[in-house]
C-alpha positions as CSV (number, residue, x, y, z in Angstrom):
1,X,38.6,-26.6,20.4
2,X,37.4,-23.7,18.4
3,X,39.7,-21.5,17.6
4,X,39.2,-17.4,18.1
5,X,39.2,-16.4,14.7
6,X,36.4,-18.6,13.7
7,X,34.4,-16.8,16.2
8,X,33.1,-14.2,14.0
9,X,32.2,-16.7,11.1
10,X,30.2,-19.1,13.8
11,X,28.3,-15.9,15.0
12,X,27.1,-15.2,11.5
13,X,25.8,-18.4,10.9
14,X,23.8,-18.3,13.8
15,X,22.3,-15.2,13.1
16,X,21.5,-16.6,9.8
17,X,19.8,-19.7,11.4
18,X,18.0,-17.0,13.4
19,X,16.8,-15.3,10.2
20,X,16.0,-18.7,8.1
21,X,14.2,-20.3,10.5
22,X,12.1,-17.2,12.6
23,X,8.4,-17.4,11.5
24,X,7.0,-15.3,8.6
25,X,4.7,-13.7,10.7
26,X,1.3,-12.7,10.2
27,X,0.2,-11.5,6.5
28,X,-2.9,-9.3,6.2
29,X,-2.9,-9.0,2.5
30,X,-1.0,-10.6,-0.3
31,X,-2.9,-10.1,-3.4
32,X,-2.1,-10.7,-7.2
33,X,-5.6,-10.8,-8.7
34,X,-4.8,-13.6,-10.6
35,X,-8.0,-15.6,-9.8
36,X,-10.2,-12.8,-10.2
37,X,-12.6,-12.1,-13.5
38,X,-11.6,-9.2,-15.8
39,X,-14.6,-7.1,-15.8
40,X,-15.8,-8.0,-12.2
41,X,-15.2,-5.4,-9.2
42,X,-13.3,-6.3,-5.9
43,X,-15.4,-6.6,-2.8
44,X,-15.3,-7.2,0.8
45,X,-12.5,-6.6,2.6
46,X,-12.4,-3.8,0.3
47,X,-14.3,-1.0,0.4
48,X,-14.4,2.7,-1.4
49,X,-15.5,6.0,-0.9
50,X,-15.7,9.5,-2.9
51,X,-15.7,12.4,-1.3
52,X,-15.7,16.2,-2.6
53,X,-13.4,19.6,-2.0
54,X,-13.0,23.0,-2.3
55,X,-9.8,23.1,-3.6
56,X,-6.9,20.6,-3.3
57,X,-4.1,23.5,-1.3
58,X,-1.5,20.6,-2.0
59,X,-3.8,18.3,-0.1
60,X,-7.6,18.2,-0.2
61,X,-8.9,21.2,1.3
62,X,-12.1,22.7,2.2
63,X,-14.4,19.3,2.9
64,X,-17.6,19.6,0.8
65,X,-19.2,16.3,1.4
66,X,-18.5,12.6,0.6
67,X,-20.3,8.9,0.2
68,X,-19.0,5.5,1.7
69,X,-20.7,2.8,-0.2
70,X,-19.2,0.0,1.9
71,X,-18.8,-3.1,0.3
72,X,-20.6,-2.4,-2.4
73,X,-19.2,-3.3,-5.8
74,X,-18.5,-0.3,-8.8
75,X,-17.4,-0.7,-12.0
76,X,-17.4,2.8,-12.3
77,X,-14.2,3.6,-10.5
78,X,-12.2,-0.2,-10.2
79,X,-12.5,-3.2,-11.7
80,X,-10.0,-6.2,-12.8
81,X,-8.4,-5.5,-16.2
82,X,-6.7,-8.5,-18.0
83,X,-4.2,-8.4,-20.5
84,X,-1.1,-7.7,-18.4
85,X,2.2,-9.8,-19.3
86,X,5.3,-10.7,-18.0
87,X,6.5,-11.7,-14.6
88,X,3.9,-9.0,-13.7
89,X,1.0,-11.5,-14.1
90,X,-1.6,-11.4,-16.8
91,X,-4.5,-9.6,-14.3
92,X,-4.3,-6.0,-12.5
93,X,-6.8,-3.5,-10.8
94,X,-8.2,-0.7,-12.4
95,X,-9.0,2.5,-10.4
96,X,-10.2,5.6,-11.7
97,X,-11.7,8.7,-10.8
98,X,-15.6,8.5,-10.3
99,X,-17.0,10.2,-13.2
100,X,-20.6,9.3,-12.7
101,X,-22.2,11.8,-10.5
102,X,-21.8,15.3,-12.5
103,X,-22.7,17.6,-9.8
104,X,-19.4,16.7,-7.5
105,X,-17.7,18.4,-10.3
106,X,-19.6,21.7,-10.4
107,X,-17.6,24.8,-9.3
108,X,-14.5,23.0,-10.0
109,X,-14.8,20.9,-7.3
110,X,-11.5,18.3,-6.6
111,X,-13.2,14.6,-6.3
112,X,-10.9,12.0,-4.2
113,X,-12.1,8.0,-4.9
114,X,-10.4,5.8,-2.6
115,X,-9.9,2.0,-2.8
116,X,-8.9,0.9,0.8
117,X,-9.0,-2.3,3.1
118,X,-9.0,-1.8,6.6
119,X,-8.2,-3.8,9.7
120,X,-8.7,-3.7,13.4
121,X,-5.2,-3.8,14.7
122,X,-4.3,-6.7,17.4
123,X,-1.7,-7.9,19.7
124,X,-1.0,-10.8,16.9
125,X,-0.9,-8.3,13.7
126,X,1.7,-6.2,15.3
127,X,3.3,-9.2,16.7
128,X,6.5,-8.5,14.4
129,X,6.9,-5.4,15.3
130,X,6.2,-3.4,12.2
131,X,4.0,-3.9,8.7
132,X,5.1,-3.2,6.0
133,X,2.6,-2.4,2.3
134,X,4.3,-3.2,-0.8
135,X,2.5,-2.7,-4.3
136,X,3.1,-2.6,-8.2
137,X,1.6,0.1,-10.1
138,X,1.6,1.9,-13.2
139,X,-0.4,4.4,-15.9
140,X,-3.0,2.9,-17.7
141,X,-3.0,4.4,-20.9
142,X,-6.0,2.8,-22.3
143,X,-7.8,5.7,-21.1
144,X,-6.1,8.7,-21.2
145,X,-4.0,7.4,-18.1
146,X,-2.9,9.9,-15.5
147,X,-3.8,13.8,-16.3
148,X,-1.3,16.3,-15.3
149,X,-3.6,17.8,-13.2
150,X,-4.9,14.6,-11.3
151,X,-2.9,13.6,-8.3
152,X,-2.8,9.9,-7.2
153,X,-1.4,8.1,-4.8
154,X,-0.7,4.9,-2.5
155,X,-1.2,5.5,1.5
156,X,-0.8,3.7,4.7
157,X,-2.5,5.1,7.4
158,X,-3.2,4.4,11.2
159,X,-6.9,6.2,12.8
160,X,-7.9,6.0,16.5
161,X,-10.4,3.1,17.1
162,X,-13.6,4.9,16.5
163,X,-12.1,6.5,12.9
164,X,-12.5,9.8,14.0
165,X,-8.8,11.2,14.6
166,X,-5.9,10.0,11.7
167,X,-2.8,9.6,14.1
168,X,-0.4,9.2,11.4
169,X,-0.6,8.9,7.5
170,X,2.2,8.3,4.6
171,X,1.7,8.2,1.2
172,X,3.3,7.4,-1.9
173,X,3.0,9.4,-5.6
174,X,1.8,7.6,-8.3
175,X,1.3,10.7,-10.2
176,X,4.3,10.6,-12.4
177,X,3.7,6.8,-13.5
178,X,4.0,5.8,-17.2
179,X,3.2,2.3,-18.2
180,X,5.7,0.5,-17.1
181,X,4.9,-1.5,-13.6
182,X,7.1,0.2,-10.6
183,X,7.2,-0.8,-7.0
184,X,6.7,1.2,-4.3
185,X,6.5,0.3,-0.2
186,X,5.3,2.1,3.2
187,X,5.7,0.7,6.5
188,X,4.8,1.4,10.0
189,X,6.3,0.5,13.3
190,X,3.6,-0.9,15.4
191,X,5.3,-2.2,18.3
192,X,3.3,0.0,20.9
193,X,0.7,-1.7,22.6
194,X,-1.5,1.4,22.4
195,X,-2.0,0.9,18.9
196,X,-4.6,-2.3,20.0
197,X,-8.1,-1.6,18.4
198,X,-6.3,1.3,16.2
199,X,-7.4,1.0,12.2
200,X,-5.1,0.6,9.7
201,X,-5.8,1.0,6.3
202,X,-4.4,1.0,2.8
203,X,-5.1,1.6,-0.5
204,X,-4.9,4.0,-3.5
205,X,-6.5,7.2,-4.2
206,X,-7.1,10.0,-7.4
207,X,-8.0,13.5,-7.0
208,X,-9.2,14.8,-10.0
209,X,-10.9,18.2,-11.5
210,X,-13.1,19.1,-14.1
211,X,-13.3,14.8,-15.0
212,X,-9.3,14.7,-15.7
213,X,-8.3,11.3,-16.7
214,X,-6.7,9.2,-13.8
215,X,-6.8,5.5,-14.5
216,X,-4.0,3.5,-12.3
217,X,-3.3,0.1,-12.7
218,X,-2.1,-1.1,-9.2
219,X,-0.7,-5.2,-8.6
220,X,1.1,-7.6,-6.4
221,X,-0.4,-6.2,-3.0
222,X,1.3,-7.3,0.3
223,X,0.7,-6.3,4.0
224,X,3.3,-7.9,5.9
225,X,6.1,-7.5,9.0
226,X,8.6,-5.6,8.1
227,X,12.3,-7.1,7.9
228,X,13.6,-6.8,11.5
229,X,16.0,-3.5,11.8
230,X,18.1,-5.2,14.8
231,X,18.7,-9.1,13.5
232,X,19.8,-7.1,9.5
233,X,21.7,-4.9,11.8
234,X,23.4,-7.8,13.5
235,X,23.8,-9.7,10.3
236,X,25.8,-6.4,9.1
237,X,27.9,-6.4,12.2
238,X,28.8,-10.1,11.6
239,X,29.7,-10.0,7.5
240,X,31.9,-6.4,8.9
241,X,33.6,-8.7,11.4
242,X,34.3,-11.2,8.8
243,X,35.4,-8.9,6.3
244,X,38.1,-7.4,8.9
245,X,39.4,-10.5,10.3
246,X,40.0,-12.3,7.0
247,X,43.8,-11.8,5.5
């Protein structure tokens, strides 16, 4: 016979079981860059754009036009960059500013370059219930790094089906970053079945001025399901019931 105060102590285990053996889930991106080429661009699945504003009003303001290359490749605002050490991995991605097309900077236009991937969201992606995107990143200072007046960023954002309305949008600062590799993470619960066909993307993005310096160096990309809140949650009710019950 069990006995009642070994109750608590079985019911953790199982939840543990629960945790050890559920299925990753599905992983739209894990990327290190290790395999890449320094000096070669990244291509398809990602993509990159550049687009032009009035003023920045804490947030890009005043649209004045933009270009979306699709997949084609630029050296001129990413490519892989070698030399890295550590647990970090010897290979990173560049992304800078785009600096070649003078006129975007005339009456002291703000120029954002994104990096982004994005993905048709299905039944199977949201599966798990929410995505996380987790990333490394850092200054590079082999050019000047980040200029106080650039603003760069991570983001994670969901767009209606036919890209034409954002429905929501988080981002992270990368600003502030020195040249030390930090870690930063958005997520997303995607649980509603109206989100089917939605796009989600992510990526990385500088806003720069008068051809400020804003070279990041971002690493260790993942797109994944985020922890579940309710099976952590019931693994902290269990260790509590432990705790309490123990002389």
């Amino acid at each position: 016979m069990i006995k009642k105060s070994h109750l608590p102590a079985i019911g953790f285990l199982a939840l543990l079981a629960a945790v050890s053996s559920a299925p990753a889930g599905v992983v739209l991106l894990n990327e290190n860059f290790e395999s890449s080429t320094a000096g070669d661009s990244v291509v398809l699945p990602w993509t990159w754009s550049v687009e032009t504003f009035a003023d920045n009003a804490g947030a890009p303001g005043g649209y004045t036009g933009g270009f979306y290359p699709g997949d084609s490749a630029s050296a001129g605002i990413q490519v892989i960059v070698d030399g890295q050490s550590g647990a970090q991995g010897a290979n990173a991605l560049k992304i800078y500013g785009d600096y070649g097309y003078a006129p975007n900077f005339d009456n002291n236009q703000w120029v954002r370059t994104s990096v982004y991937q994005n993905k048709t969201l299905t039944p199977a992606d949201r599966a798990d219930g929410s995505l996380m995107f987790t990333f490394d990143y850092a200054a590079f200072v082999g050019e000047g790094g980040i200029d106080s007046t650039t603003i760069a960023y991570a983001y994670f954002q969901i767009l209606s089906p036919g890209f034409n309305e954002t429905w929501a949008r988080q981002e992270w600062a990368i600003t502030s970053a020195d040249t030390t590799f930090q870690s930063g993470q958005l997520w997303y619960d995607v649980s509603d079945p109206g989100l089917d066909g939605a796009q989600l993307q992510w990526g990385f993005a500088t806003l720069t001025q008068n051809f400020s310096d804003s070279a990041i160096l971002v690493d260790n990309l993942q797109v994944i399901p985020e922890p579940s809140g309710v099976i952590l949650g019931g693994l902290s009710v269990a260790l509590l019931a432990l705790r309490r019950r123990r002389p």
